[in-house]
C-alpha positions as CSV (number, residue, x, y, z in Angstrom):
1,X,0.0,0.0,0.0
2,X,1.8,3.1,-1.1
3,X,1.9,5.5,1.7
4,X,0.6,9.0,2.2
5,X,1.3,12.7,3.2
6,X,-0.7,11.9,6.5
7,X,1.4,8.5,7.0
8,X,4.8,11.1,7.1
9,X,2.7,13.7,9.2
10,X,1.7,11.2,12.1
11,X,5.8,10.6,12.4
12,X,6.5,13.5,12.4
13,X,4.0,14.5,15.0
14,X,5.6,11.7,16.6
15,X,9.0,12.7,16.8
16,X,10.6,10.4,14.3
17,X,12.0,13.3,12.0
18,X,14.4,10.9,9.8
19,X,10.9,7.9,9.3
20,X,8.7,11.1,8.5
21,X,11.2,12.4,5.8
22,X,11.8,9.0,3.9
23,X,7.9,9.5,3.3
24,X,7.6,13.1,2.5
25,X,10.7,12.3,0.2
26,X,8.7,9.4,-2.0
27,X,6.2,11.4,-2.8
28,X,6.2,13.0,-5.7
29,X,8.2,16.1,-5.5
30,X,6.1,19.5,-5.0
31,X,6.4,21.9,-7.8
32,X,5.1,25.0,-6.1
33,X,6.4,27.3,-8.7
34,X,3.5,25.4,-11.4
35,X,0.5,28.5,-12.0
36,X,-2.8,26.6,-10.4
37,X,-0.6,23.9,-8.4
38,X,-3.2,22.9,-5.7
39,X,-2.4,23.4,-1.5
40,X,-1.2,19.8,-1.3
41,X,2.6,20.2,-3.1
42,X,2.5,23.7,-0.6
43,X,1.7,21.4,2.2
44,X,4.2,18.6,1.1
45,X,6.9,21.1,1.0
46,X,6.0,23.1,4.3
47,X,6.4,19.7,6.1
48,X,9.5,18.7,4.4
49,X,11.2,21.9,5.0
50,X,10.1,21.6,8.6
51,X,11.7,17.8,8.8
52,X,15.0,18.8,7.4
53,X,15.0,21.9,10.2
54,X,14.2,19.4,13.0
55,X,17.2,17.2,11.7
56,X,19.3,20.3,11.3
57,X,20.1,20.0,8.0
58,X,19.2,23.9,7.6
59,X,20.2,24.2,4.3
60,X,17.9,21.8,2.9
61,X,15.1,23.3,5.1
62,X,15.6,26.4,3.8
63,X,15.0,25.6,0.2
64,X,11.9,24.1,0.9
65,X,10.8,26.9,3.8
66,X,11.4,30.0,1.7
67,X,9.5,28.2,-1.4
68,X,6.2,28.4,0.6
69,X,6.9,31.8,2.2
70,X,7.0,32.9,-1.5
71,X,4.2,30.9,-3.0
72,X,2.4,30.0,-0.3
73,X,-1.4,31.1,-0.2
74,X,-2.5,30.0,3.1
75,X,-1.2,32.8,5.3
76,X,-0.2,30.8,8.8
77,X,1.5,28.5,7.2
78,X,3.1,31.2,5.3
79,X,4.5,32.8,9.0
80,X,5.4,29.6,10.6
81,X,7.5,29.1,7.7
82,X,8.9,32.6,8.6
83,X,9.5,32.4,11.6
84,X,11.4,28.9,11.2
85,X,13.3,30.8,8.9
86,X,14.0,33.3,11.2
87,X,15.4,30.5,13.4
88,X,17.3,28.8,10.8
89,X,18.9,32.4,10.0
90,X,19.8,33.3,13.6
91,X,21.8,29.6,14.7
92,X,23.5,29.7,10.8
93,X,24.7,33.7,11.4
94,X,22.6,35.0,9.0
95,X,21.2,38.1,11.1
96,X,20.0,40.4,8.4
97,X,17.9,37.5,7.2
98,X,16.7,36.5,10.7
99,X,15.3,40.1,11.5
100,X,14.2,40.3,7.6
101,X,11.6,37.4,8.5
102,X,10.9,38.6,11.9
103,X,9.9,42.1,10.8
104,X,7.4,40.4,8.8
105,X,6.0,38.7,11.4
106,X,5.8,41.6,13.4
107,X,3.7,43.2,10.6
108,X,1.5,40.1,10.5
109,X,0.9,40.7,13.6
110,X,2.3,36.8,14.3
111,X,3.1,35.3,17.7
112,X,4.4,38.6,18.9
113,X,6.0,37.9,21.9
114,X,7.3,35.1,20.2
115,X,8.8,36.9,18.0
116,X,10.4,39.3,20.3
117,X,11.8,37.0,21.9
118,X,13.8,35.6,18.5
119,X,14.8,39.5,17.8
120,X,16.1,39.6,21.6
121,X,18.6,36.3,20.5
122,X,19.3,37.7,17.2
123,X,20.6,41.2,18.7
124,X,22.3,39.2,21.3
125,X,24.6,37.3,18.6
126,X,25.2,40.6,17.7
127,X,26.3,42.1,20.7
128,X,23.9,44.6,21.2
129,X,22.6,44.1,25.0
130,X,20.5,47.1,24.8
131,X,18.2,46.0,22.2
132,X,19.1,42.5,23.1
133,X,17.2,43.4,27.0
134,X,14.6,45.9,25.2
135,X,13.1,43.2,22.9
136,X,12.8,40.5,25.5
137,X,10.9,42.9,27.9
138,X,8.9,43.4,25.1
139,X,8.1,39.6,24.8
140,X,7.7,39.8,28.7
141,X,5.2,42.4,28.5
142,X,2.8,40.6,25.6
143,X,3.0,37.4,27.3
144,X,4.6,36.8,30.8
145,X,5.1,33.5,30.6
146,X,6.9,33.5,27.5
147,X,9.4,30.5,28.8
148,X,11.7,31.7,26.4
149,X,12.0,34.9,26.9
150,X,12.0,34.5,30.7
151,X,15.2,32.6,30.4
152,X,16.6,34.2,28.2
153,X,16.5,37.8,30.0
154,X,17.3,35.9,33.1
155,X,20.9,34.7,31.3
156,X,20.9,38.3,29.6
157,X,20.8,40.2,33.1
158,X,23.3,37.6,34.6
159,X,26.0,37.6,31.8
160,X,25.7,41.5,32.3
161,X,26.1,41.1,36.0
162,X,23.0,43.4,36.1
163,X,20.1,42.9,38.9
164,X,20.8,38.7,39.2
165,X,18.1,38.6,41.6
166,X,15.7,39.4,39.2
167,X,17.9,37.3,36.7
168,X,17.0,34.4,38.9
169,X,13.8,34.4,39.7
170,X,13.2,34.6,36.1
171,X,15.2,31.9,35.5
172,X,13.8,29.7,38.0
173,X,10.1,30.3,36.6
174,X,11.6,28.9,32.9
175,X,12.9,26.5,34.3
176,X,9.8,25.2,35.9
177,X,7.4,25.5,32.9
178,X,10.8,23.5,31.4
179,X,12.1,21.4,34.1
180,X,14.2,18.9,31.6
181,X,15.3,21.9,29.4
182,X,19.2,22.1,28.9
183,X,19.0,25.8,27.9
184,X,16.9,26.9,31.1
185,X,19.3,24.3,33.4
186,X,22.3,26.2,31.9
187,X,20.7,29.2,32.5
188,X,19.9,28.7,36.0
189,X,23.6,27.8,36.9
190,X,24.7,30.6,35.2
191,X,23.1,32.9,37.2
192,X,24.0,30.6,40.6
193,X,28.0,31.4,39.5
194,X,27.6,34.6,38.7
195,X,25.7,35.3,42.3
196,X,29.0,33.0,44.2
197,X,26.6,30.1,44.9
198,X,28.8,27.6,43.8
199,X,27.5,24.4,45.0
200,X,24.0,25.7,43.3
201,X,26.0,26.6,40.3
202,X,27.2,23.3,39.9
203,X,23.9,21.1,40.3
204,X,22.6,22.8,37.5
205,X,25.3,22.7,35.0
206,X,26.0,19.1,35.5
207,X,21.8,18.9,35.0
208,X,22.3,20.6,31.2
209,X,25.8,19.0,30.3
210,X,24.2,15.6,30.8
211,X,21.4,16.8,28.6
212,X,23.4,18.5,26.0
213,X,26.7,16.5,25.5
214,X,28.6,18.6,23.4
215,X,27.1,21.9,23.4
216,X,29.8,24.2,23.7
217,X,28.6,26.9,25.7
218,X,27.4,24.6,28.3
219,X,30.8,23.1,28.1
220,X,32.1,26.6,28.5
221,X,30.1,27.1,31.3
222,X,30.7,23.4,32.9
223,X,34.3,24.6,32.7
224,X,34.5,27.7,34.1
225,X,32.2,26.7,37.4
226,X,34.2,24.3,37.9
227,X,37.6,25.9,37.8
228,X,36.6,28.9,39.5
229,X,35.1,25.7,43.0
230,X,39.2,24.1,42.0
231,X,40.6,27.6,42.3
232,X,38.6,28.0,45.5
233,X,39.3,24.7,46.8
């Protein structure tokens, strides 16, 4: 029985990434760029683009993200293709892109604090705390209990050595909508080491490094706790 675009869609709902994209793959190819081509080849290609993200294979997703955002006729899956974009463009350097996509968003009126809170990381690569802090009050404001943003300022204000008890309680509330999150554990121990808890410090980073082998700034983290408790010993 050959299979289906809802056979690959049920994986990937499912978590199996590499199972849904065999499927999505056999089908025939989407050729979005055909006048009168029906929602189904927009469809096929939103989910592959999102499968090759998930695998981080973002070059790949991109070719198949920025087809829809351009053809696309169905307007939210036009901006979740954005704002994945967005994503993709932040992690791969690409920070004109990034806030290019997110700017759209914004005037879509899209996921706002959301997408505040993806502006807030992209000005951060870039160095600029101001905006950096600006944007993910701004997320903070719309929603809360934006888990993302709350961890996010939280590491912001603690990297900055600016007002870390705020910067923990902030932390600590990601952290519990996220309790298994490596980001938010890193987070949390961050702001620990940069207060002179030590002992708290290193509970939590030895939380995210088991959760994240190989992440590097959790291993730069991991490394510097640690040396500062051997200095200290």
């Amino acid at each position: 029985m050959a299979e289906t675009i809802q056979d690959g869609i049920i994986l990937y709902r499912s978590g199996r990434y590499t199972d849904a994209l065999t499927v999505f793959l056999s089908l025939p190819a989407p050729d979005i760029h055909t006048e009168g081509e029906d929602a189904a080849s927009f469809e096929l290609a939103y989910y592959i683009g999102l499968s090759y993200a998930r695998l981080e294979r973002y070059d790949e997703a991109v070719l198949y993200l920025e087809q829809v955002v351009t053809g696309g006729s169905i307007p939210d899956r036009v901006n979740q293709c954005r704002f994945v974009l967005a994503v993709i463009y932040g992690i791969t350097g690409r920070s004109r892109l990034a806030d290019f996509e997110l700017q759209q968003l914004l005037e879509a009126d899209y996921k706002k604090a959301e997408v505040y809170a993806a502006l807030a990381y992209v000005e951060w690569n870039n160095k600029k705390t101001s905006k950096t802090v600006e944007h993910y009050e701004k997320a903070l404001e719309i929603n809360p209990n934006n888990s993302t943003a709350l961890n996010g300022l939280g590491y912001v204000l603690a990297c900055i050595g600016k007002d870390l008890t705020r910067a923990l309680t902030l932390c600590k509330r990601a952290l519990d909508m996220r309790p298994d999150s490596p980001a938010c554990l890193d987070s949390l121990g961050w702001v620990y080491y940069k207060m002179g808890l030590l002992g708290e410090a290193q509970t939590y980073i030895k939380r995210a490094k088991d959760r994240a082998q190989g992440n590097p700034e959790i291993e730069e983290h991991y490394n510097s706790i640690f040396n500062t408790t051997a200095a200290n010993a």
